[in-house]
OpenMM code with the backbone's topology and positions (N, CA, C; nanometers):
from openmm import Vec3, app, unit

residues = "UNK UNK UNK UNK UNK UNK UNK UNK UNK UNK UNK UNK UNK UNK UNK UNK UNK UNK UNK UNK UNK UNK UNK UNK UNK UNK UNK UNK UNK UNK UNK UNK UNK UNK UNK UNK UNK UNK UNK UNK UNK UNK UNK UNK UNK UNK UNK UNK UNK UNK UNK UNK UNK UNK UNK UNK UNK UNK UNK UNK UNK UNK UNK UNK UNK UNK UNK UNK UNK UNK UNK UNK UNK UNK UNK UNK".split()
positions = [
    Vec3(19.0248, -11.5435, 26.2520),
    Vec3(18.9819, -11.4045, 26.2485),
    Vec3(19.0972, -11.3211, 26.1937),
    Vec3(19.0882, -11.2615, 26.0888),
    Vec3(19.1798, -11.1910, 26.0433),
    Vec3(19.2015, -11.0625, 26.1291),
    Vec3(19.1938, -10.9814, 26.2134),
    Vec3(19.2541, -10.8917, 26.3207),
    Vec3(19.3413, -10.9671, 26.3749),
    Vec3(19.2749, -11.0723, 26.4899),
    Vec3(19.3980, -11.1534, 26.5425),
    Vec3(19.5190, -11.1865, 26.4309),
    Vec3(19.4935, -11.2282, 26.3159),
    Vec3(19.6198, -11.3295, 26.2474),
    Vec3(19.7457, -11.1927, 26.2376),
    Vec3(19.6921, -11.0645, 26.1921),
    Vec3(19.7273, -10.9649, 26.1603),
    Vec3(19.8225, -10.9172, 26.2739),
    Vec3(19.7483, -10.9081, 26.3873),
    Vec3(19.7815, -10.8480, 26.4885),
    Vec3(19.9355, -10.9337, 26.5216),
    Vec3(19.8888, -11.0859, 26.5205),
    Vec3(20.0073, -11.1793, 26.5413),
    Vec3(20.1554, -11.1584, 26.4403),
    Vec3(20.1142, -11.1020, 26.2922),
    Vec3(20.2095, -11.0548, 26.2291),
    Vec3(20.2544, -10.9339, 26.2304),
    Vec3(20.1770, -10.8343, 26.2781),
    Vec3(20.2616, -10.7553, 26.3271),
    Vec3(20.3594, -10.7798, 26.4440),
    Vec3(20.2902, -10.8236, 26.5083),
    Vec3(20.4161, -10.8607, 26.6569),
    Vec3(20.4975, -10.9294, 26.5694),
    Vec3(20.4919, -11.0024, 26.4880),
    Vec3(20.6415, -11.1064, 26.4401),
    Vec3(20.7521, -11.0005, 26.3900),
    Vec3(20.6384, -10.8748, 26.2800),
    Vec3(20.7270, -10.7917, 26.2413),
    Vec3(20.8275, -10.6960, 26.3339),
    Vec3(20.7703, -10.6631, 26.4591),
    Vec3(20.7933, -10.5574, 26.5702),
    Vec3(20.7608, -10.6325, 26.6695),
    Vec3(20.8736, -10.6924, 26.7181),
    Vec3(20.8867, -10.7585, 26.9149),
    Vec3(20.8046, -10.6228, 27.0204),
    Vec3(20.8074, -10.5040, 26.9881),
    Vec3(20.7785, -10.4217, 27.0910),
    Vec3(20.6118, -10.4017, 27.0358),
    Vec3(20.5691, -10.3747, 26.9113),
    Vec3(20.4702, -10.4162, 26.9086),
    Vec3(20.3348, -10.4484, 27.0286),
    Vec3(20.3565, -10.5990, 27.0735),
    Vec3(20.3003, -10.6226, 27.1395),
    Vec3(20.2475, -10.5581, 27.2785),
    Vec3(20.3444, -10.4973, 27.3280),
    Vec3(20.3555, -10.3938, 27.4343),
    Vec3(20.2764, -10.2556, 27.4185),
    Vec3(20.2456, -10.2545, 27.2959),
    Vec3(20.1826, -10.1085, 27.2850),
    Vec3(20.0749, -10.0810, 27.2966),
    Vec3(19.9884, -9.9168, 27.3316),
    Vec3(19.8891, -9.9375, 27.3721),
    Vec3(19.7994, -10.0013, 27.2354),
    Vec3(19.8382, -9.9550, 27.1378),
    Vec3(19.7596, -9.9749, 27.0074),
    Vec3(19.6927, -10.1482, 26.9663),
    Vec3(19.8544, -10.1908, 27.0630),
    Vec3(19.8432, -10.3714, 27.0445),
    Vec3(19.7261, -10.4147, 27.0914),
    Vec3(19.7048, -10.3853, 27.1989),
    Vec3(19.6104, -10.3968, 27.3236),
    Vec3(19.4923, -10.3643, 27.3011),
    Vec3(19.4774, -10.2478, 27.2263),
    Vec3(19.3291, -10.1554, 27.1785),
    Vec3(19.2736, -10.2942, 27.0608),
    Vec3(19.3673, -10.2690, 27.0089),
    Vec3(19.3096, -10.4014, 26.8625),
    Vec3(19.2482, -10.5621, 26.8974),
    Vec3(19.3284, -10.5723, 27.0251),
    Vec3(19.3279, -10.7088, 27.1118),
    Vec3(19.1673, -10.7214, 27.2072),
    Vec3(19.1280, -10.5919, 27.2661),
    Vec3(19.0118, -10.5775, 27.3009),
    Vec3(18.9368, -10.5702, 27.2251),
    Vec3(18.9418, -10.4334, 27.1134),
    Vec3(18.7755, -10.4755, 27.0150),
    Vec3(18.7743, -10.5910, 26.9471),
    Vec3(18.8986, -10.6862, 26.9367),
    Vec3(18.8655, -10.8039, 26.8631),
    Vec3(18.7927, -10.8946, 26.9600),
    Vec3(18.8356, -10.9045, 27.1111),
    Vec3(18.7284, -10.9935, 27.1707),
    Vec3(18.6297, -10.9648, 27.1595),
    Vec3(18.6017, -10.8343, 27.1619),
    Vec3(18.4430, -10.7434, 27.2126),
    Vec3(18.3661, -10.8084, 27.0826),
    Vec3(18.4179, -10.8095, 26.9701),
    Vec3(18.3529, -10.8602, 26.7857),
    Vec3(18.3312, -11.0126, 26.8164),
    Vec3(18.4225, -11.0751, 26.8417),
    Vec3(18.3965, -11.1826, 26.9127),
    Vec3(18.3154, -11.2130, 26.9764),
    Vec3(18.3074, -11.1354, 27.0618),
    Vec3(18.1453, -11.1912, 27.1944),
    Vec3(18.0687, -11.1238, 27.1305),
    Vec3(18.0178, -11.0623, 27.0220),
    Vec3(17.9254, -11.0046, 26.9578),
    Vec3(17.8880, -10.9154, 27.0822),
    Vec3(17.9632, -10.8277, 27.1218),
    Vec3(17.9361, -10.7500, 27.2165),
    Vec3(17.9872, -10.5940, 27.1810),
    Vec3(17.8567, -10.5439, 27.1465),
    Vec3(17.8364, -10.3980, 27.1371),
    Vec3(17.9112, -10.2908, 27.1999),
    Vec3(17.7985, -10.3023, 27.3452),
    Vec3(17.8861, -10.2344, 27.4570),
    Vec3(18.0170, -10.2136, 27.4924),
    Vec3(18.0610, -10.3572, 27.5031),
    Vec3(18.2106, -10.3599, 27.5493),
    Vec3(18.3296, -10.2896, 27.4053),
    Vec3(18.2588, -10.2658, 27.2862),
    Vec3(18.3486, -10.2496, 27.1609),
    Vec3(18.3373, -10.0892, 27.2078),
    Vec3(18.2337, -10.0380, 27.2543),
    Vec3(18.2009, -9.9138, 27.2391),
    Vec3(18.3002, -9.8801, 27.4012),
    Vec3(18.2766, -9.9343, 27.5138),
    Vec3(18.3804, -9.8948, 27.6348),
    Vec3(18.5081, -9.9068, 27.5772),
    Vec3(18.5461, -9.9895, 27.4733),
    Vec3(18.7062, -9.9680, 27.4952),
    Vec3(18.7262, -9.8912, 27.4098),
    Vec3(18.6115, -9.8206, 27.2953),
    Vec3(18.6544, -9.7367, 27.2238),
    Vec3(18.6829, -9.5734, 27.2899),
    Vec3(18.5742, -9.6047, 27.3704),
    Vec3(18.5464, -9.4515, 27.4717),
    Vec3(18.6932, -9.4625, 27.5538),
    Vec3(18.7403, -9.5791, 27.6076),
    Vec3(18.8774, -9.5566, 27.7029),
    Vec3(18.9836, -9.5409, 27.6054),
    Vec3(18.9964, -9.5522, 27.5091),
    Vec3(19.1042, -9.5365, 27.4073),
    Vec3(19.0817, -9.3951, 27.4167),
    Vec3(18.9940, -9.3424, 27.3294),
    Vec3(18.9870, -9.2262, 27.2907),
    Vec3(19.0120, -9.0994, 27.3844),
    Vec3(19.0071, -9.1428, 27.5396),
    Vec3(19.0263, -9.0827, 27.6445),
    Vec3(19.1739, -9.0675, 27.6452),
    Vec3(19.2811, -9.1180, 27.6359),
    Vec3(19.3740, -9.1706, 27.6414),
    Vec3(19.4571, -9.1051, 27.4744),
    Vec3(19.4148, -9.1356, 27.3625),
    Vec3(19.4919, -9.0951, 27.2171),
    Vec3(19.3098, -9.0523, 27.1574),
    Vec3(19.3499, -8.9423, 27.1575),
    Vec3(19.1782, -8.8914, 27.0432),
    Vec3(19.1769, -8.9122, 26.9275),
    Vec3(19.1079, -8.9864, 26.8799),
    Vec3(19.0863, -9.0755, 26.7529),
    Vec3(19.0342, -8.9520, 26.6592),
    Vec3(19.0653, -8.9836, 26.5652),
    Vec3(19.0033, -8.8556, 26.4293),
    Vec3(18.9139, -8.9092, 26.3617),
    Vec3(18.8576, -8.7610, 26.2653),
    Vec3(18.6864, -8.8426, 26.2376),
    Vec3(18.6889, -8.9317, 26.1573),
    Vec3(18.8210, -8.9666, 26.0815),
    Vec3(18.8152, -9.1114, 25.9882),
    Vec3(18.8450, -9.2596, 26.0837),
    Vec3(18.9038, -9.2722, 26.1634),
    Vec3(18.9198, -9.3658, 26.2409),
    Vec3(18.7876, -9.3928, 26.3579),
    Vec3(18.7396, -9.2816, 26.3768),
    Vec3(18.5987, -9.2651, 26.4300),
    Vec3(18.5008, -9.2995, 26.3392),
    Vec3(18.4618, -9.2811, 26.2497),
    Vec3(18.3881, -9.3202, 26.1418),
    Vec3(18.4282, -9.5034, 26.1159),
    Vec3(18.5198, -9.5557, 26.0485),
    Vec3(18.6027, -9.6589, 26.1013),
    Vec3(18.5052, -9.7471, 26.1950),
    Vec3(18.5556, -9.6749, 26.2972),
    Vec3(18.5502, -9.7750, 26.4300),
    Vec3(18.3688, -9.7628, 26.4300),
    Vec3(18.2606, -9.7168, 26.3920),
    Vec3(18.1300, -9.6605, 26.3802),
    Vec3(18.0798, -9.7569, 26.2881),
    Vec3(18.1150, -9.7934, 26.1567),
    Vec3(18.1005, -9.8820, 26.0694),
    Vec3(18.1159, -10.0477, 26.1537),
    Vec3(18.2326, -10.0523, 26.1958),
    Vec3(18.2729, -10.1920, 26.2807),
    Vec3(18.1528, -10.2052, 26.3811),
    Vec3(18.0799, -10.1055, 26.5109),
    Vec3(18.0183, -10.1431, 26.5900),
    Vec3(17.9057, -10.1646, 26.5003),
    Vec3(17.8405, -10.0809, 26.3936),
    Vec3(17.6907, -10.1403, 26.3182),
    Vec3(17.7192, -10.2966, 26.2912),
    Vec3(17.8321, -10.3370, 26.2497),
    Vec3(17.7873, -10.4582, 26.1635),
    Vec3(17.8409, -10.6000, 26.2641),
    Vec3(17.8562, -10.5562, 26.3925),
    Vec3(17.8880, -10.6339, 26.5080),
    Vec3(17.7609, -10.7139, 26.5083),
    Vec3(17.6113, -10.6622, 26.5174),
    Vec3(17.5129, -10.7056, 26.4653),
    Vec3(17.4562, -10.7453, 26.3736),
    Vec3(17.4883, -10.7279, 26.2835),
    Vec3(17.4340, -10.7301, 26.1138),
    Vec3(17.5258, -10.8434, 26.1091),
    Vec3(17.6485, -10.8446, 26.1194),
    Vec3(17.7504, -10.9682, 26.0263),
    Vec3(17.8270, -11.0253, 26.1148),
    Vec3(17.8256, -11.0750, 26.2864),
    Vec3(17.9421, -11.0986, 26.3612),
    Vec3(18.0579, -11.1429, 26.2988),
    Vec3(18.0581, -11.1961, 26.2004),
    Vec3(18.2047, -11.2873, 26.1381),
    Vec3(18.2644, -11.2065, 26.0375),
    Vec3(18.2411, -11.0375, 26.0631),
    Vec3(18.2577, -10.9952, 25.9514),
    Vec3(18.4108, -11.0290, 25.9568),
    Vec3(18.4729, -11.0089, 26.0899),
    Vec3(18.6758, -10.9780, 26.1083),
    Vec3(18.7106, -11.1071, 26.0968),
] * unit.nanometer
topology = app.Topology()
chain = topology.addChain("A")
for resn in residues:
    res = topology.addResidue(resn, chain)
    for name in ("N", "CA", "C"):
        topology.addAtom(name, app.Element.getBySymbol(name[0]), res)
């Protein structure tokens, strides 16, 4: 899955990386794409956004990703 491989090179690039909330956010919707699970992409988007308020391009973004969770699971 290219998120995970990504995610793993960033941590190689940045040791602290991993620790961040951002690491973590990327680490959940990739399981959630994974379990072809809607809901759970959409709760951790709602607890993120609670937390750092996402803007309407990263919102839009993340809107595109939950449609095609259905349409294409293997899209990531």
């Amino acid at each position: 899955m290219g998120c995970r491989r990504n995610i793993t090179r960033y941590t190689g690039q940045d040791n602290t990386f991993s620790s961040t909330r951002e690491c973590k956010f990327l680490g959940f919707l990739a399981d959630a794409i994974e379990a072809n699970d809607q809901d759970g992409f959409t709760k951790v988007v709602v607890e993120y956004d609670h937390v750092m308020k996402l803007d309407n391009w990263k919102t839009a973004i993340l809107l595109k990703i939950k449609k095609g969770i259905s349409d294409e699971p293997s899209m990531l």
